[in-house]
N, C-alpha and C positions, 0 to 999 in steps of 0.2 A: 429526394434531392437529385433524382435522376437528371430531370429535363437543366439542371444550374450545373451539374457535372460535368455532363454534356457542352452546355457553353464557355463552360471555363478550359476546357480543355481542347477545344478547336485548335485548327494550325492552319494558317496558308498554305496556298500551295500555287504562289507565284510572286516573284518579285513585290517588295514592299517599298514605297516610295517616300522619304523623310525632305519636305519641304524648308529650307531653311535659307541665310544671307553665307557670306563670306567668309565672317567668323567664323558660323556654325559647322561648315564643311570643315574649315581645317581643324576645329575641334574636334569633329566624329572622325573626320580620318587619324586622328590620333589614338580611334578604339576606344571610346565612347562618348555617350549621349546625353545630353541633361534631358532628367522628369522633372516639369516644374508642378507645382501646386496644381489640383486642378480650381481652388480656389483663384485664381488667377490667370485662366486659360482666357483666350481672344475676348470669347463670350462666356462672361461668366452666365452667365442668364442658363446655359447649357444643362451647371451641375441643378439647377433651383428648376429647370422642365424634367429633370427626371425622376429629380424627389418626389414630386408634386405628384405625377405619375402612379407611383408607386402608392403615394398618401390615398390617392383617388381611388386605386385598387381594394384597400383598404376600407375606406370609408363604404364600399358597394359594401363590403360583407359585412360591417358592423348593422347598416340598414337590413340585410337579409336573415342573419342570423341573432336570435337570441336566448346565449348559452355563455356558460362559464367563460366557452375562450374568446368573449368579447373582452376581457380583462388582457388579453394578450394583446391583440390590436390597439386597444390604448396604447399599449408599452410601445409597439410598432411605431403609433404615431409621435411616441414622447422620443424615440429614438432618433426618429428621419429631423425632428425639429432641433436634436441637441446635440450630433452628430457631429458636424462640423466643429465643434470646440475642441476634444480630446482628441481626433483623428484629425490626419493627415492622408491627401490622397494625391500620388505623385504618378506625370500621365505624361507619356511622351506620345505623338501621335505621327501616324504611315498612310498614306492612299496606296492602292491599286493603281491607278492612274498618276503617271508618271509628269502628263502635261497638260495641266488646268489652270483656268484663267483665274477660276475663283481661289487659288491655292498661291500663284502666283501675286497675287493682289493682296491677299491676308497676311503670307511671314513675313516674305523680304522687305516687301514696302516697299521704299525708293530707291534699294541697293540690288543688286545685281542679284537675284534667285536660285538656286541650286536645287534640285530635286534629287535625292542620293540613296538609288536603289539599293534594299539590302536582300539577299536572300533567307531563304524561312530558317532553313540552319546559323544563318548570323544572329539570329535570336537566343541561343541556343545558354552564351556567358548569363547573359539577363535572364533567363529562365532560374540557371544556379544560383543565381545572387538574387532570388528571390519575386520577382517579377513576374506577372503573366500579362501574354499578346493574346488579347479580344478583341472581336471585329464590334464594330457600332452597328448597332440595331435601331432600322427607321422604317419601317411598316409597324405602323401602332397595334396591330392586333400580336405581332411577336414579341410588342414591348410588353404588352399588358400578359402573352403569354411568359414573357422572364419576371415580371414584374408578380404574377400572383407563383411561381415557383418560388422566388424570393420570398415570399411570405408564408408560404408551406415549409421550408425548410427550417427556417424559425418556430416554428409553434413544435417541430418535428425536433430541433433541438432543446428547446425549452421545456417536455415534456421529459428528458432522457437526462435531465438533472446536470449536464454537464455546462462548462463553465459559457453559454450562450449565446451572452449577452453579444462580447467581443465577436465573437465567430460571424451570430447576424450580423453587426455593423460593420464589417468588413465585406461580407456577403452584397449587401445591398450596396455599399459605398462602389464595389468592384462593377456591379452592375449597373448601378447609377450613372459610374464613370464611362460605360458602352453605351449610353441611349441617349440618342439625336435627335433630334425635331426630323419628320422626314425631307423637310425642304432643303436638307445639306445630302440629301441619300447618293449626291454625283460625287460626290467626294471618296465612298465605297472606301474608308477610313477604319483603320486598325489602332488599338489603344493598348502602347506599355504602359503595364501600370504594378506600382508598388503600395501598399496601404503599412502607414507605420502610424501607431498609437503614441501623444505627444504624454510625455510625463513616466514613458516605462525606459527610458535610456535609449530609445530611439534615434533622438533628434543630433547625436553626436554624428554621423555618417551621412549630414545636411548639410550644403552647402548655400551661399545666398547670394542674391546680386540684385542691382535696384529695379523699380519694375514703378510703371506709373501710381500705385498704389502705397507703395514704401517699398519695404524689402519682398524679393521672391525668394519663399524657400524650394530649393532645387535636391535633386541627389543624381549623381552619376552612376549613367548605368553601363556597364561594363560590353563590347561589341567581338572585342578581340583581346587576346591575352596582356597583359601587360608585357610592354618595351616593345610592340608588336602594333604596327601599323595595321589601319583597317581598309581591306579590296573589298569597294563596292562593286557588287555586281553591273552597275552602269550611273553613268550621273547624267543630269540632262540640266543642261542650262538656258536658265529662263528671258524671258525675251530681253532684249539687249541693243544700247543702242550703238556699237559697236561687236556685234556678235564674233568677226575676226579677230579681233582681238582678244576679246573675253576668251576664246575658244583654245589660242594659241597661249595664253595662261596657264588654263586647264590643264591643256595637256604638259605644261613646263613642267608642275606642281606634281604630277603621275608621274612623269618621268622622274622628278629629285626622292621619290616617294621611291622605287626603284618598279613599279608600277606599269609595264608597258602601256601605254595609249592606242587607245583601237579611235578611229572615225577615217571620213574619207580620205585623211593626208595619210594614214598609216592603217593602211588596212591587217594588220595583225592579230591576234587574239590578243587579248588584253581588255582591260574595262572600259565597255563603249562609249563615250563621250556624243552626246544626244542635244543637237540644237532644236529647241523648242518653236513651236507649227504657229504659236503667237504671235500675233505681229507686235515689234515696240508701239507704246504712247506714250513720249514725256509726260 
């Protein structure tokens, strides 16, 4: 279980960039985040290329090997196919890159864009309340390397009689939720993610809101302590077709926030306020 240990427990180690509208800022600056579904992410299509992935992994060793623990690889596959019903897999997603087109194009939509840098220590509440931040893996040979660890770890739990089942489907679900088609790899995208089991008393600490499909279930992830405002380490605001304006907002909202404003009107320490290198298109 080395090489998934390893993965699960990576950190950054620079500024993490949460793309989102208007709403969404002033909600995170309130100190915290919604995870929604990842059943329900942009592109669903995402969580069903990583399954498949994994299935594919699978399906090589049933073709290569035959021995008892092809019995387990059934379970493997019966699992990756049945998954999605009892579990829940809640995903808040970060870039590296604080100003992309393709970023700006996908959250905001047609409303004014936010990108709200956090540092690796502001992960730190979400970490305690049960969360882990993984980077997304899009070189297909490091998918198929997490992807056959994922299935070592299982056969290596299922063999030690303890309670398995749960533990792989969590396992895979968490890493499911890390692996991208590599054609998004500009994106260099980090993923909060909580996995909670629907039917063990879970679902009470779920919130929901409507979402093209019906209801999203969400959970709030905690940034900054409670009654406690949250300092971004810099926010950058995305192309605009009044960016003066926009800009002199920003900085209203930091300052009522009690927040110094750092850009070129107030050269200060304080949280940098970052106009974006995009140009507007109506």
């Amino acid at each position: 279980m080395q090489i998934l240990s390893e993965f699960l427990n990576k950190t950054p180690t620079k500024t993490l960039y949460h793309y989102t509208n208007a709403i969404g800022l002033l909600g995170i600056l309130e100190g915290r985040i919604w995870a929604s579904s990842a059943y329900h992410l942009n592109d669903s299509g995402e969580f069903r290329y990583a399954t498949s992935l994994i299935a594919e992994r699978v399906q090589q060793r049933l073709k290569a090997e035959n021995r008892a623990v092809n019995k387990k690889y059934d379970e493997v596959l019966y699992v990756l196919q049945e998954m999605p019903h009892p579990i829940q897999v809640y995903v808040a997603s970060f870039s590296e890159e604080g100003d992309l087109l393709s970023q700006w194009l996908t959250y905001p939509r047609a409303q004014t864009g936010y990108a709200i840098g956090l540092s690796p220590q502001q992960f730190d509440l979400a970490r305690t309340d049960g969360f882990q931040l993984v980077p997304c893996v899009y070189d297909r040979q490091e998918q198929y390397r997490l992807a056959d660890a994922i299935i070592d770890a299982w056969l290596e739990l299922s063999s030690s009689g303890e309670d398995f089942e749960r533990a792989m489907q969590e396992n895979i679900l968490t890493a499911a939720a890390a692996i991208k088609h590599p054609g998004f790899e500009q994106e260099a995208e980090w993923r909060l993610i909580k996995i909670q089991v629907v039917g063990a008393g879970q679902s009470k600490s779920v919130s929901f809101r409507p979402g093209r499909n019906g209801v999203v279930p969400y959970l709030s992830a905690p940034l900054a302590p409670d009654s406690e405002c949250l300092k971004p380490a810099s926010i950058h605001i995305g192309p605009n077709e009044d960016m003066q304006a926009a800009t002199a907002a920003l900085l209203t909202l930091l300052d009522a926030k009690s927040f110094f404003p750092s850009n070129s009107l107030f050269p200060i320490p304080g949280v940098p306020v970052i106009c974006s290198k995009t140009p507007y298109r109506p």
